[in-house]
N, C-alpha and C positions, 0 to 999 in steps of 0.2 A: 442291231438285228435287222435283217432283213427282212420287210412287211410283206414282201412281196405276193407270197404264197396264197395269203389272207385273202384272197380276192375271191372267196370259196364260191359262187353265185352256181355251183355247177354240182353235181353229182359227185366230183371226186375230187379230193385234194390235189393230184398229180394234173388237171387240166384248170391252168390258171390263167387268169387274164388280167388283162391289167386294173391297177385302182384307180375305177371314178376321180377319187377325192383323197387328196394325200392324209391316211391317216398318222394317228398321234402314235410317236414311238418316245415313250422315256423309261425303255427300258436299258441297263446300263449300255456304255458299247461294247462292241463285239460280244455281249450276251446273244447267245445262240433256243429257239422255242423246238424244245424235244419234235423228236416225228410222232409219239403220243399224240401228242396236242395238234398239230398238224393233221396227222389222220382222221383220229376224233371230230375235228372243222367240220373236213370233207363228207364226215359220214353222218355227223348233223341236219348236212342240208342236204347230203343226199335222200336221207329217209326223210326228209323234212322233221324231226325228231321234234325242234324245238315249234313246228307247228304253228311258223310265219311269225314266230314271235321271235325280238331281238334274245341274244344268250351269252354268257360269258364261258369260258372255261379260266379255271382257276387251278395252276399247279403250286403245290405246296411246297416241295423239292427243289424246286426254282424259283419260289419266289414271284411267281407272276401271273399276272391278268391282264386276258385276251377279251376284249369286248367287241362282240358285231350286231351291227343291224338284223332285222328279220331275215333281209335278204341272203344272210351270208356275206357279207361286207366287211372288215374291218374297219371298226371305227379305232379302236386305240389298242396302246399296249402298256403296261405299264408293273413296276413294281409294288407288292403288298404284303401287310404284315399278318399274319395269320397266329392261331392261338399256341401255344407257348409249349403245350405239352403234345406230343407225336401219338396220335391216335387215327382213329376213323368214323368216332362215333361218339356220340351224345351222351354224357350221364344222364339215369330217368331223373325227373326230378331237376332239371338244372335249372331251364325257363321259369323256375318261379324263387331261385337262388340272388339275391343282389349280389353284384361283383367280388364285390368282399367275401363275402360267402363262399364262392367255390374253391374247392381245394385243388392246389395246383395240379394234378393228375387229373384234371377233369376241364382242364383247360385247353380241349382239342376243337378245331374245326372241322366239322366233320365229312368226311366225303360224300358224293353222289351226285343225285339229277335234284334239286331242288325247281320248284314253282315261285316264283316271291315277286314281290313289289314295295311299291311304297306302303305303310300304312301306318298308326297311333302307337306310340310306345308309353309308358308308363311315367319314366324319367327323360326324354330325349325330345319327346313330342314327336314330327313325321321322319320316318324315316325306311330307310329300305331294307323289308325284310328278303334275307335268302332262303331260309329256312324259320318258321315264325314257331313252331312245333320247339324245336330247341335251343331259340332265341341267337342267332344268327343274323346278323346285319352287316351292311358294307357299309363303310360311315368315310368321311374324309380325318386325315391324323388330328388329333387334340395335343394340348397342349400343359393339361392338368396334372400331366406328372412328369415334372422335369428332367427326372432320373432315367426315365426310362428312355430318354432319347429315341421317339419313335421317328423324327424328322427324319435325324442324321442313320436313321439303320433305312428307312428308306431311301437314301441318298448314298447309301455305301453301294459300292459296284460288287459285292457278294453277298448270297442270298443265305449265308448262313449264322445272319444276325436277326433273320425276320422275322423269328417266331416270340411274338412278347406279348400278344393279344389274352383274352380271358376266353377268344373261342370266335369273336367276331374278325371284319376283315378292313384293315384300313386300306387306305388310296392318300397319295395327296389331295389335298383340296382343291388345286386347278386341277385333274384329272377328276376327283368325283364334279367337280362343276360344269367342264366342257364336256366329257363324255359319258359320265355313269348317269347323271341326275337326268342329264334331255333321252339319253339312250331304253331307262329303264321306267319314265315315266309310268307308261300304261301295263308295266309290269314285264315280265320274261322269265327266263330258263336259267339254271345256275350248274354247271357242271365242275365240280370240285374232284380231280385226281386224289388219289388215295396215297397215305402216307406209305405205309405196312398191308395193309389189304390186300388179295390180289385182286388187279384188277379186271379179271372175268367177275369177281363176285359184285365189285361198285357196277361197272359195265358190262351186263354180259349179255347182250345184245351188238353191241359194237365190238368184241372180241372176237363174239361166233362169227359177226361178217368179216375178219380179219381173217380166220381161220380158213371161212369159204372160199375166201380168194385164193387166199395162196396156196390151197390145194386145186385149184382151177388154173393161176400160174402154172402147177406144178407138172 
């Protein structure tokens, strides 16, 4: 993939400049970051959305996490595993479910703008919440259930082995250590793309600016 774009420091996706500081790509090769996610970037830190705070966007469809600075920066790229079941939203009720517990249909990651940070889990000790409301965290892969082969599905060059999770989101462990852990210290923004949703209803603030433009293009 080419990072290039990521250099968002500007009001628009389309006016890019070069990266400071060579960011982390292990997303597969020739894996290609929709113009979704792309635009979305630009229209982050065009409205300043995420409000100088660092923000990830996270596509489900593909498989992938886009992590930047406050500034609109690309700090990395990288592949993730997301929850198991194709949804958009939380069961009520779930945050107080132990893993075991939840029924596979309820195993979704749920789309949207999340606020999150680090903070005390119950069984995990610190860790980073995305969503603390319906227990949503970005954790680096374990290794506690062999079968599930979360390494090798992160290590597969297609993204349509990733969904294994209970609803949370893994990273490798060099990727949450060099980039998510120092990136999300003091907390940030989490933009999760919708499986099925549409997305005026996850985004629709960044939609309606799609809309104005290109009746303004037009």
């Amino acid at each position: 993939m080419a990072l290039a774009f990521a250099s968002i420091g500007v009001a628009s996706a389309e006016d890019v400049t070069a990266q400071p500081v060579a960011a982390v790509d292990q997303l597969p090769q020739d894996q290609e970051v929709s113009d979704t996610v792309t635009e979305l970037a630009g229209w982050i830190v065009g409205t300043r959305d995420s409000q100088g705070y660092p923000f990830a966007i996270m596509d489900k469809a593909a498989a992938q996490i886009l992590v930047f600075d406050g500034a609109g920066r690309l700090r990395g790229a990288a592949p993730g595993l997301f929850g198991s079941a194709i949804g958009d939203h939380s069961a009520p009720g779930i945050a107080g479910l132990a893993l075991r517990e939840i029924p596979g249909r309820d195993r979704t990651t749920p789309a949207g703008r999340f606020v999150g940070g680090f903070g005390p889990s119950t069984d995990a000790g610190r860790v980073l919440w995305v969503d603390y409301d319906s227990a949503v965290s970005m954790h680096p892969t374990a290794t506690g259930v062999p079968t599930e082969k979360r390494a090798e599905r992160l290590a597969s060059p297609s993204p349509d082995d990733n969904r294994i999770t209970h609803g949370c989101i893994n990273v490798s462990p060099e990727f949450y250590e060099r980039i998510v852990r120092p990136t999300f210290e003091r907390g940030g923004v989490f933009y999760i793309l919708p499986d099925t949703a549409p997305l005026a209803e996850t985004f629709p603030a960044f939609v309606q600016s799609r809309v104005t433009e290109q009746r303004n293009d037009g």
